[in-house]
PQR file of N, CA, C, O and H, with PARSE charges and radii, in Angstrom:
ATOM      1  N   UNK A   1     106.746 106.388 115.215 -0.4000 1.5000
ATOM      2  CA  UNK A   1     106.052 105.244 114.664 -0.0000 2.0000
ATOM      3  C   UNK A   1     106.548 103.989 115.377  0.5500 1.7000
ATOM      4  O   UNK A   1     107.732 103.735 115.598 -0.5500 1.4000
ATOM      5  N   UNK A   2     105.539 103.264 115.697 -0.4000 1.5000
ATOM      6  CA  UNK A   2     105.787 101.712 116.457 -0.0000 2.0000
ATOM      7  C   UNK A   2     106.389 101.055 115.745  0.5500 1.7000
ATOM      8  O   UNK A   2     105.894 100.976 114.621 -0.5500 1.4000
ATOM      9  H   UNK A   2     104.577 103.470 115.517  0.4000 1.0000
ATOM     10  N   UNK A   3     107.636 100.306 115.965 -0.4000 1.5000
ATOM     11  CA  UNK A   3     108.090  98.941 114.890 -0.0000 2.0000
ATOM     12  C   UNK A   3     106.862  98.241 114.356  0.5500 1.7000
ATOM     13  O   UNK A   3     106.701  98.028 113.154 -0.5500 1.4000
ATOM     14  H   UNK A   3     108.038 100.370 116.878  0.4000 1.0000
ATOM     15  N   UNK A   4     105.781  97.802 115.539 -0.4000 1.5000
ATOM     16  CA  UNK A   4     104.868  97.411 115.299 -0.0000 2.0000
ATOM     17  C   UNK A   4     104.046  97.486 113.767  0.5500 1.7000
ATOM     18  O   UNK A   4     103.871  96.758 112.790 -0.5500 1.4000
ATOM     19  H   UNK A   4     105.912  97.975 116.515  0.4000 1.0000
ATOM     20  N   UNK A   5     103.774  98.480 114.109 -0.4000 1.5000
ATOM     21  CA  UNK A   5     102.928  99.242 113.036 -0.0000 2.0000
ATOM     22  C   UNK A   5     103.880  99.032 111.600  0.5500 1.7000
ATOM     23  O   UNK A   5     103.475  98.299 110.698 -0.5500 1.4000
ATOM     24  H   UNK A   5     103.916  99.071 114.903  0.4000 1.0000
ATOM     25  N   UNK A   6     104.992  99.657 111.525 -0.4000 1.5000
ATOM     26  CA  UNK A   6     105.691 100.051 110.805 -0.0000 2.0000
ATOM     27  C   UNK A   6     106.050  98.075 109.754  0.5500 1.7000
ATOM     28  O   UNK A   6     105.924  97.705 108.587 -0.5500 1.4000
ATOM     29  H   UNK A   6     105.322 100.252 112.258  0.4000 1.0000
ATOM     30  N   UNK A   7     106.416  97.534 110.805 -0.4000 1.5000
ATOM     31  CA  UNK A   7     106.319  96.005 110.106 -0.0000 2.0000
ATOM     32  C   UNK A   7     105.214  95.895 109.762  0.5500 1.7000
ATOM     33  O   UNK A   7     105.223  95.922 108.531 -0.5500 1.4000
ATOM     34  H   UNK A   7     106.519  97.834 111.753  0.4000 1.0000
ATOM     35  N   UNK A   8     103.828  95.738 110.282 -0.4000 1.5000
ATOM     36  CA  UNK A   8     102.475  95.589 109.555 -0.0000 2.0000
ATOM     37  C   UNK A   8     102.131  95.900 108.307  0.5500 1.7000
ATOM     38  O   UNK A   8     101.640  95.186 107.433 -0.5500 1.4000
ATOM     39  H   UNK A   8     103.821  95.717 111.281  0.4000 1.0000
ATOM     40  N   UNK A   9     102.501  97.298 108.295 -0.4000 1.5000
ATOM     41  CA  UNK A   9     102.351  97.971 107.033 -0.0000 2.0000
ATOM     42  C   UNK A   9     103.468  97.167 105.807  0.5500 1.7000
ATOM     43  O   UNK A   9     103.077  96.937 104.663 -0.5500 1.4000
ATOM     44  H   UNK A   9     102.900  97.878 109.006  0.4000 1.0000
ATOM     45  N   UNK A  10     104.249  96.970 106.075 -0.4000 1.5000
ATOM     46  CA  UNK A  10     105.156  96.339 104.948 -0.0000 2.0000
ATOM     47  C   UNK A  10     104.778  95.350 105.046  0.5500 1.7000
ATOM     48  O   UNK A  10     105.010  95.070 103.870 -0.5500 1.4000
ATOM     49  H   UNK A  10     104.566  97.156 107.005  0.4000 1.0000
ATOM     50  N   UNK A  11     104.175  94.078 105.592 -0.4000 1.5000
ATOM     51  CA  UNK A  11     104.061  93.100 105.538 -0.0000 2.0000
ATOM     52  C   UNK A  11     102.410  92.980 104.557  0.5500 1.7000
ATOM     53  O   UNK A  11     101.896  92.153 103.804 -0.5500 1.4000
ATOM     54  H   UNK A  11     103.987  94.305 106.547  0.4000 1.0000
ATOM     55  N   UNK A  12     102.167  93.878 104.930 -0.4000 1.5000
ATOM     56  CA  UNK A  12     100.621  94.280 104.084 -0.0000 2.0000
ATOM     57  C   UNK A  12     100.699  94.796 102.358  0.5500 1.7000
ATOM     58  O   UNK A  12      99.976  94.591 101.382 -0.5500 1.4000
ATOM     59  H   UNK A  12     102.585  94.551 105.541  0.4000 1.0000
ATOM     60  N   UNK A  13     101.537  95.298 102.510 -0.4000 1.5000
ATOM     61  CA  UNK A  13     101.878  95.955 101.546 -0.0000 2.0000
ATOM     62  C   UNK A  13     102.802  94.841 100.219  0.5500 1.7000
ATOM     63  O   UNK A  13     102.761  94.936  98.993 -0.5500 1.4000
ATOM     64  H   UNK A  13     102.124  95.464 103.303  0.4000 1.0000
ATOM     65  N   UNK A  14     103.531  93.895 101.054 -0.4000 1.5000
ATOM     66  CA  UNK A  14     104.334  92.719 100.092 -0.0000 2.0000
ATOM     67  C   UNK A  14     103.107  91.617 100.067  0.5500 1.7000
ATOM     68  O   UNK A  14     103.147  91.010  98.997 -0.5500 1.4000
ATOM     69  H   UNK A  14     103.564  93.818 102.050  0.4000 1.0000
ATOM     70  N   UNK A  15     102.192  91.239 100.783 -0.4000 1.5000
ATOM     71  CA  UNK A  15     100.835  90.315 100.493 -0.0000 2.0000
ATOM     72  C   UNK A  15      99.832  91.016  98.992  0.5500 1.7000
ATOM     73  O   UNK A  15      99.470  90.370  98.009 -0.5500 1.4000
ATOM     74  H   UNK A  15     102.159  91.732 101.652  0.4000 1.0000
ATOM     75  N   UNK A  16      99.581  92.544  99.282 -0.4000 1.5000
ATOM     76  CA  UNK A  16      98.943  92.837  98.324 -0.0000 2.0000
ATOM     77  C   UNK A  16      99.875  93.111  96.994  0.5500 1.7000
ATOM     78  O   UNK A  16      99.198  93.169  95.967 -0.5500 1.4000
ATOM     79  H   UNK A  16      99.876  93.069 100.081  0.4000 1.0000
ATOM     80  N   UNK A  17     101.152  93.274  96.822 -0.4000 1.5000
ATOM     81  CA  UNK A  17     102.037  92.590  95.717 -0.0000 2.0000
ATOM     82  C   UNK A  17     101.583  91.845  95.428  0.5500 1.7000
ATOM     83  O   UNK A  17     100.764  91.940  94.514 -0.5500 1.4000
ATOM     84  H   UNK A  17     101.702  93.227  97.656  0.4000 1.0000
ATOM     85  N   UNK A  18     101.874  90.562  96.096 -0.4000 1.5000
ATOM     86  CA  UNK A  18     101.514  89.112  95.806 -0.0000 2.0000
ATOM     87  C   UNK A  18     100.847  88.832  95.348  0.5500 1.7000
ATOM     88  O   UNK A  18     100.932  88.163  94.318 -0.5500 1.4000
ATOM     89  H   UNK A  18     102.539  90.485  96.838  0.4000 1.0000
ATOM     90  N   UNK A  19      99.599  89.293  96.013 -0.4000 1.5000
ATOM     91  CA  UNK A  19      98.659  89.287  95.419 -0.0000 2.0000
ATOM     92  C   UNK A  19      97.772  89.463  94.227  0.5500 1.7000
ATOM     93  O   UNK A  19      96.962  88.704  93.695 -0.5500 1.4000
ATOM     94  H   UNK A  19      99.531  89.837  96.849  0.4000 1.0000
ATOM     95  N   UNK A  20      98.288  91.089  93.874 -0.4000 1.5000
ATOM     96  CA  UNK A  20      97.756  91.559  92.314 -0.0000 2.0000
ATOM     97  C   UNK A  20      98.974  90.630  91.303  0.5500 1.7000
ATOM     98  O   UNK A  20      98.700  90.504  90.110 -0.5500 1.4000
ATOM     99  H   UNK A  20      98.947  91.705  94.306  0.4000 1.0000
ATOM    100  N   UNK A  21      99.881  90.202  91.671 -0.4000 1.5000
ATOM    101  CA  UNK A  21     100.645  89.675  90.588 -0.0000 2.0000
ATOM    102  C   UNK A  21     100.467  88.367  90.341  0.5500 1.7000
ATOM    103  O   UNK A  21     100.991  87.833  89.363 -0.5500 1.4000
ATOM    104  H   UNK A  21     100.104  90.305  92.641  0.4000 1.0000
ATOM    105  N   UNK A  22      99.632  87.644  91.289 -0.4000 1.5000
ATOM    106  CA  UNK A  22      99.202  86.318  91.173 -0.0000 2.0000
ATOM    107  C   UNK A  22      98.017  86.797  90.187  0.5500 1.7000
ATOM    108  O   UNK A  22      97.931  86.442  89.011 -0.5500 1.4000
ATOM    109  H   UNK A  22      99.206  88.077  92.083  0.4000 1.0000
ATOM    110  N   UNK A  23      97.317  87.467  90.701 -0.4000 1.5000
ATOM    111  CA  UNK A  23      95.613  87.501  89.858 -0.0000 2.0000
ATOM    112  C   UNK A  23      96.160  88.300  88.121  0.5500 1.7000
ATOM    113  O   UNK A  23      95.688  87.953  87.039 -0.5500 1.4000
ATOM    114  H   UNK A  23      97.386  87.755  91.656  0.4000 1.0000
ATOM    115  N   UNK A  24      97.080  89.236  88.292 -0.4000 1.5000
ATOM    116  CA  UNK A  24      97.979  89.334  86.766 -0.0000 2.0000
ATOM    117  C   UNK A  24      98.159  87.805  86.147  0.5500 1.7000
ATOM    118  O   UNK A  24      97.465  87.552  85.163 -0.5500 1.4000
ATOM    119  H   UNK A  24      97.463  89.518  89.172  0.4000 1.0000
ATOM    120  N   UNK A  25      98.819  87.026  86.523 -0.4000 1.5000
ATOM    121  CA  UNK A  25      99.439  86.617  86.051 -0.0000 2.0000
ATOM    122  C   UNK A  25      98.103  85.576  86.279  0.5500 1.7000
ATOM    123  O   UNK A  25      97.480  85.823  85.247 -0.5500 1.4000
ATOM    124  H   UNK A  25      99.383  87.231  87.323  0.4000 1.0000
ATOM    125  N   UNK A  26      97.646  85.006  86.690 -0.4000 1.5000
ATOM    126  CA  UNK A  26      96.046  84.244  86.563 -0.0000 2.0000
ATOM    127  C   UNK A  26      96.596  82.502  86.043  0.5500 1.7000
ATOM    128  O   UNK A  26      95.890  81.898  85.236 -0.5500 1.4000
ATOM    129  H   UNK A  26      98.153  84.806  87.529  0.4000 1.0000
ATOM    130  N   UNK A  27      97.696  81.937  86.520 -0.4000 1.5000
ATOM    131  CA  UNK A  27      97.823  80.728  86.590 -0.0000 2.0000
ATOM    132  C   UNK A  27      97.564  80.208  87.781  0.5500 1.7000
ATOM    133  O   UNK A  27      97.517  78.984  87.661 -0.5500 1.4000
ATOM    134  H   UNK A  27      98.269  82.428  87.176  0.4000 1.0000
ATOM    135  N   UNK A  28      97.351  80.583  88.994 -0.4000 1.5000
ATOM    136  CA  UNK A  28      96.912  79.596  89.666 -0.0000 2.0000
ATOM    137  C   UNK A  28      95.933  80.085  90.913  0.5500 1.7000
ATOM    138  O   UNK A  28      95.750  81.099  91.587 -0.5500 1.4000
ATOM    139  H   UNK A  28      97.389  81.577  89.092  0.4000 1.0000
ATOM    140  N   UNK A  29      95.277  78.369  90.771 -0.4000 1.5000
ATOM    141  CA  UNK A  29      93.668  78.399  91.384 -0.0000 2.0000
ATOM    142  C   UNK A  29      93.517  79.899  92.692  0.5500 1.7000
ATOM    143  O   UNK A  29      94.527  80.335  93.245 -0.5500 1.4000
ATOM    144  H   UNK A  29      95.425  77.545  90.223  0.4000 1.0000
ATOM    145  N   UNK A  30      92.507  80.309  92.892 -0.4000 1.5000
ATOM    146  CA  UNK A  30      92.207  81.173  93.470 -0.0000 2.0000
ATOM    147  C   UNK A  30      92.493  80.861  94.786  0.5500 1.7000
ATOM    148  O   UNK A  30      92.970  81.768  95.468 -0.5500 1.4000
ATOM    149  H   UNK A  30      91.687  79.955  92.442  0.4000 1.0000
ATOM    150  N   UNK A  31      92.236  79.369  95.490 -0.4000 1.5000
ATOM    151  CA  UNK A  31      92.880  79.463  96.753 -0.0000 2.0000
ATOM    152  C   UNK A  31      94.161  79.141  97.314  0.5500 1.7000
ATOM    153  O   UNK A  31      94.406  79.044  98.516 -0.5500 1.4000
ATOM    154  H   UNK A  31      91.848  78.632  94.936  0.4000 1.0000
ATOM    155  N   UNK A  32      95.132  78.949  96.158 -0.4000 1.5000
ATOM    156  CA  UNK A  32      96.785  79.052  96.021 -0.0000 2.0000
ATOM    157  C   UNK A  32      96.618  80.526  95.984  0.5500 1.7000
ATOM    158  O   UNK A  32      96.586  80.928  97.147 -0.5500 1.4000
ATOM    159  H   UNK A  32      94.933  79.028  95.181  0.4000 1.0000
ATOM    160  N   UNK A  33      96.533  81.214  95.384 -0.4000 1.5000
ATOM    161  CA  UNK A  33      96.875  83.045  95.442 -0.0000 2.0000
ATOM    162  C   UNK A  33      96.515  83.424  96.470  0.5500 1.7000
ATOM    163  O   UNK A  33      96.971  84.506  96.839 -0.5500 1.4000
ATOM    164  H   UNK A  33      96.559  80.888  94.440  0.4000 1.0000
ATOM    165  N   UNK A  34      95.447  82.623  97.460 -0.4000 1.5000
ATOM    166  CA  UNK A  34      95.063  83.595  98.921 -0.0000 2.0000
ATOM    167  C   UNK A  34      95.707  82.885  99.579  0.5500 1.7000
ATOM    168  O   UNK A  34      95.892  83.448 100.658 -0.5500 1.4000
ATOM    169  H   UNK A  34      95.077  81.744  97.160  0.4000 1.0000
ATOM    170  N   UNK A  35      96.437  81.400  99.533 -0.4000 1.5000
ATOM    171  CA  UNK A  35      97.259  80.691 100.604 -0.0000 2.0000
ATOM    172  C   UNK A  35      98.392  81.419 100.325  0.5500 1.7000
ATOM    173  O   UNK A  35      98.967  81.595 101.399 -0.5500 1.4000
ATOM    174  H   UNK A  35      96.287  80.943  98.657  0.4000 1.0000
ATOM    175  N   UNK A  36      98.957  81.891  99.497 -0.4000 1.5000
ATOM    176  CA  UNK A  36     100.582  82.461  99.351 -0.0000 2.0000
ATOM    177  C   UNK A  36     100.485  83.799  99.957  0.5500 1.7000
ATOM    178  O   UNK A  36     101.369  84.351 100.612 -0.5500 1.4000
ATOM    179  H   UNK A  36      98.490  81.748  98.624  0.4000 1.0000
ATOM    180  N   UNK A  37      99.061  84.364  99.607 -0.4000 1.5000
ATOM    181  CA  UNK A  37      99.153  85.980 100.254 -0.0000 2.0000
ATOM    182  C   UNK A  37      99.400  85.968 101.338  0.5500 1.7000
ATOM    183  O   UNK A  37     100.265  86.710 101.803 -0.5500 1.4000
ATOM    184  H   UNK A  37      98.343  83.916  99.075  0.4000 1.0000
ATOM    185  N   UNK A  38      98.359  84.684 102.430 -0.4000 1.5000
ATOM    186  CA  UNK A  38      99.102  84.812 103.579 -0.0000 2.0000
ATOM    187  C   UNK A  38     100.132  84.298 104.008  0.5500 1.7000
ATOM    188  O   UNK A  38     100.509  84.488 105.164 -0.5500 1.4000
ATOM    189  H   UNK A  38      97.657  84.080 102.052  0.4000 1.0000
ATOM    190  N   UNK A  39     100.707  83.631 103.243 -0.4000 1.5000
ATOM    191  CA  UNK A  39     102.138  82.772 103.630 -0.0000 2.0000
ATOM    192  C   UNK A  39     103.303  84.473 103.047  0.5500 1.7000
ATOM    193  O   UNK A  39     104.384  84.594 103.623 -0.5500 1.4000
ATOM    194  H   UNK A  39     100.401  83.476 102.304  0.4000 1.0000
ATOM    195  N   UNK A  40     103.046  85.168 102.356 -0.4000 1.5000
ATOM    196  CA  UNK A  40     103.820  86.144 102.064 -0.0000 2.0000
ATOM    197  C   UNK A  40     103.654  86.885 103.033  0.5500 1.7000
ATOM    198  O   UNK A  40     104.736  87.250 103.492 -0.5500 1.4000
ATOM    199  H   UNK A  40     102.168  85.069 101.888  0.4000 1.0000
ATOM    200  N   UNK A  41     102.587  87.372 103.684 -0.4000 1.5000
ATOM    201  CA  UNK A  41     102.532  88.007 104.856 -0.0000 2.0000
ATOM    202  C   UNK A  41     102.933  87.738 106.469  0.5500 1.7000
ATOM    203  O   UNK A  41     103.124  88.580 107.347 -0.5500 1.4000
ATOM    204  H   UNK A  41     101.708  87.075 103.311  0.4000 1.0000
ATOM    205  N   UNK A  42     102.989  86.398 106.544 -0.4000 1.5000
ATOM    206  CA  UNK A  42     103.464  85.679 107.829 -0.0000 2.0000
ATOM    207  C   UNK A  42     105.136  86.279 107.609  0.5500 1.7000
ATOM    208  O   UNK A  42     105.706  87.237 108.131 -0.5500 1.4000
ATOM    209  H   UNK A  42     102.834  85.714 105.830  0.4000 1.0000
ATOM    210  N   UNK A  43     105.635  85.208 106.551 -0.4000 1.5000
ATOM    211  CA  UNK A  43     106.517  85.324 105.925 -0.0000 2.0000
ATOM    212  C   UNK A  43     107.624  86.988 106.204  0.5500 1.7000
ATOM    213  O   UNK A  43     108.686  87.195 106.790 -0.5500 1.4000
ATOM    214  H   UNK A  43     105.172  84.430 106.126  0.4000 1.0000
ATOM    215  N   UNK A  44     106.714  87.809 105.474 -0.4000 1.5000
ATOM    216  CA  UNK A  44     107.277  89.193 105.933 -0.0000 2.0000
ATOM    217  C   UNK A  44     107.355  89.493 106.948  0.5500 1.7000
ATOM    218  O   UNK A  44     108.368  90.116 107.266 -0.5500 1.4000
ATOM    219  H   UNK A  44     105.851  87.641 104.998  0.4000 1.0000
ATOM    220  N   UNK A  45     106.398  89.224 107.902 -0.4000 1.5000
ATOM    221  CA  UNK A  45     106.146  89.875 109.543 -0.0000 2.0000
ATOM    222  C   UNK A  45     107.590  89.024 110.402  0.5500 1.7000
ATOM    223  O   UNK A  45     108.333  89.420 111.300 -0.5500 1.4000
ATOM    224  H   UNK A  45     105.575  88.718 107.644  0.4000 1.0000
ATOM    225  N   UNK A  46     107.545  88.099 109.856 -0.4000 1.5000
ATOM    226  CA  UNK A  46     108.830  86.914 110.356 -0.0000 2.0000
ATOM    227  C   UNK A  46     110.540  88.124 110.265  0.5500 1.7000
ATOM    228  O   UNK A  46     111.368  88.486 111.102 -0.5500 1.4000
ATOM    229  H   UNK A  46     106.941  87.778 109.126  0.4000 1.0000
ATOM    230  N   UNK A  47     110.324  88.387 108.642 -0.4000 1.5000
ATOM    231  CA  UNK A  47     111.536  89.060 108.796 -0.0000 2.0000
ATOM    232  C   UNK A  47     111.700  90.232 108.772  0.5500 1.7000
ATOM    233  O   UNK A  47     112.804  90.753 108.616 -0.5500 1.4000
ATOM    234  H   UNK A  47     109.652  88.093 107.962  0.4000 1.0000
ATOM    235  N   UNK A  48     110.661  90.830 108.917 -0.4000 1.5000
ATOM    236  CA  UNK A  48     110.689  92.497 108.795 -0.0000 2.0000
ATOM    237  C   UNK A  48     110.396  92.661 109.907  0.5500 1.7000
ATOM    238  O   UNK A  48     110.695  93.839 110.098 -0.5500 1.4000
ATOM    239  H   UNK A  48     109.764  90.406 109.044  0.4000 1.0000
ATOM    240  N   UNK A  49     109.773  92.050 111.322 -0.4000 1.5000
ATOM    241  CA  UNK A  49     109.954  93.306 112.839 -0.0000 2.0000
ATOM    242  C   UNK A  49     111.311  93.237 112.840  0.5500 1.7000
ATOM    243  O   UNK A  49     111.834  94.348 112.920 -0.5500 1.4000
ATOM    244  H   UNK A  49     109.530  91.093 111.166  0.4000 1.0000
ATOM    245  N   UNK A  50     112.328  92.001 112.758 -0.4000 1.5000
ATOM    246  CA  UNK A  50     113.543  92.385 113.829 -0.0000 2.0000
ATOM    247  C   UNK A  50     114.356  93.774 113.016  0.5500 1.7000
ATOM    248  O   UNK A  50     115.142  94.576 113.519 -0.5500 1.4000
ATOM    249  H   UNK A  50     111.904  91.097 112.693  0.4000 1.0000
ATOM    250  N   UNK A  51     113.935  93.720 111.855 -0.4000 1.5000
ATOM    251  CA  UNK A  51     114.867  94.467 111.065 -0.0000 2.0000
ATOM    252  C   UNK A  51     114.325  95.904 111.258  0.5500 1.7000
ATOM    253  O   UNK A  51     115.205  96.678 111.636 -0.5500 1.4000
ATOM    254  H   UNK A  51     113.296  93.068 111.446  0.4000 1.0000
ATOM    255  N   UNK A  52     113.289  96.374 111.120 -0.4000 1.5000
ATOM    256  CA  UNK A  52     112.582  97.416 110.994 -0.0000 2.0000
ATOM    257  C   UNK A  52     112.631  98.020 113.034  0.5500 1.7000
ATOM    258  O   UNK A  52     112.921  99.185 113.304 -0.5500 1.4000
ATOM    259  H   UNK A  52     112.575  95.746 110.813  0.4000 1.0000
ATOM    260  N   UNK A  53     112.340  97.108 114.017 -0.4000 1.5000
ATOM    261  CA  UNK A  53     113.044  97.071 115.290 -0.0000 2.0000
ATOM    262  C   UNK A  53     114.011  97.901 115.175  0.5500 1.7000
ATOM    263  O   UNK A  53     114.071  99.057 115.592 -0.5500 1.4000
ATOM    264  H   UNK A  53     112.104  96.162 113.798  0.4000 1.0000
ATOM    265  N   UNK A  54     115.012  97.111 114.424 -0.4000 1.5000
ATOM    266  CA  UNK A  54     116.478  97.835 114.972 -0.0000 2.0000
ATOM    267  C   UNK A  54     116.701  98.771 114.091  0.5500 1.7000
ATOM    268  O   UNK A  54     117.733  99.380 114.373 -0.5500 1.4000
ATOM    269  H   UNK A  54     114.963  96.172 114.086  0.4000 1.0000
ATOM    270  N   UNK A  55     116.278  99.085 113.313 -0.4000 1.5000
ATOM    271  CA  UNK A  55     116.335 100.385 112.158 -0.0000 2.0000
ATOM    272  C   UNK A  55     115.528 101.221 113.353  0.5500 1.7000
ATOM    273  O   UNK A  55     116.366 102.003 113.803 -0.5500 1.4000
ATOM    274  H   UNK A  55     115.440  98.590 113.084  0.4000 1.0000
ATOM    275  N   UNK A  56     114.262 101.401 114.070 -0.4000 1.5000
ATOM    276  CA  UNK A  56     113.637 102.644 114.364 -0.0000 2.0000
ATOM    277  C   UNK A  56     114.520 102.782 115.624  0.5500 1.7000
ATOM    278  O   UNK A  56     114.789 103.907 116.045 -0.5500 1.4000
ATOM    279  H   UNK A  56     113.582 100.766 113.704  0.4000 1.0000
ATOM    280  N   UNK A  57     115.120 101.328 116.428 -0.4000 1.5000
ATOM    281  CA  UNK A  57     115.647 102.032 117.683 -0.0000 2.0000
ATOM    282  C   UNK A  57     117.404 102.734 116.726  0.5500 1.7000
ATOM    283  O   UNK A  57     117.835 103.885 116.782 -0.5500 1.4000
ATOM    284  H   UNK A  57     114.902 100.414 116.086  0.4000 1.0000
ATOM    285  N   UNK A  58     117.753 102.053 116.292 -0.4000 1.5000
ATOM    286  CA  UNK A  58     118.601 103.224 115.794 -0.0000 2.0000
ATOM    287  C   UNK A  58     118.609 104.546 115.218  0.5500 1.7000
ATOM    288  O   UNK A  58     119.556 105.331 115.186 -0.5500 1.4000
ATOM    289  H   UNK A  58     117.403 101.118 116.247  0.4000 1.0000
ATOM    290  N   UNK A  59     117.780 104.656 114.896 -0.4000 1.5000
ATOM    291  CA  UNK A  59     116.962 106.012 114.367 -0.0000 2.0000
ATOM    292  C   UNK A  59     117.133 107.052 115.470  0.5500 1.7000
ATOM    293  O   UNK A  59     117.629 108.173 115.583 -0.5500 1.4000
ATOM    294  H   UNK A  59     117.010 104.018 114.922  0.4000 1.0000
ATOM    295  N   UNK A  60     116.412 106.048 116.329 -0.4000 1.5000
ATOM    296  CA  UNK A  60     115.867 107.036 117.245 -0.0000 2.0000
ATOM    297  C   UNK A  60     117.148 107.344 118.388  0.5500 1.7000
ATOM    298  O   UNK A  60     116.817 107.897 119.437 -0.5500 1.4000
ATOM    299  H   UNK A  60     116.009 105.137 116.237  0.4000 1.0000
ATOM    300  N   UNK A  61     118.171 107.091 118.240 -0.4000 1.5000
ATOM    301  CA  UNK A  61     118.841 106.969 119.261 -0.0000 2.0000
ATOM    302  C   UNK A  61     120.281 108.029 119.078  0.5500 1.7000
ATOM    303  O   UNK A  61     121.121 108.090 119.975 -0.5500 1.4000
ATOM    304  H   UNK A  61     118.440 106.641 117.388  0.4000 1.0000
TER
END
């Protein structure tokens, strides 16, 4: 599996968190819950390749 990939998917995966727990929780306006989804997703991709990087090359090594 690509770091690539492998960050995407988690970074996808903590936006749609975000997401259903904003629309749960239904305090705020609809385009605050889609600005945070993607600020949670930038956000993740920021700190999850280097980490997930060096987790698969260690893995693999």
């Amino acid at each position: 599996m690509s770091p690539a990939l492998a960050s995407t998917g988690l970074s996808i995966g903590a936006a749609l968190a975000f997401q259903a727990l904003a629309r749960w929780v239904g305090e705020a306006p609809p385009l605050a819950a889609w600005g945070g989804t993607v600020w949670v997703f930038v956000l993740s991709m920021i700190i999850s390749m280097p980490l997930v990087t060096g987790w698969i090359k260690r893995r693999s090594s």
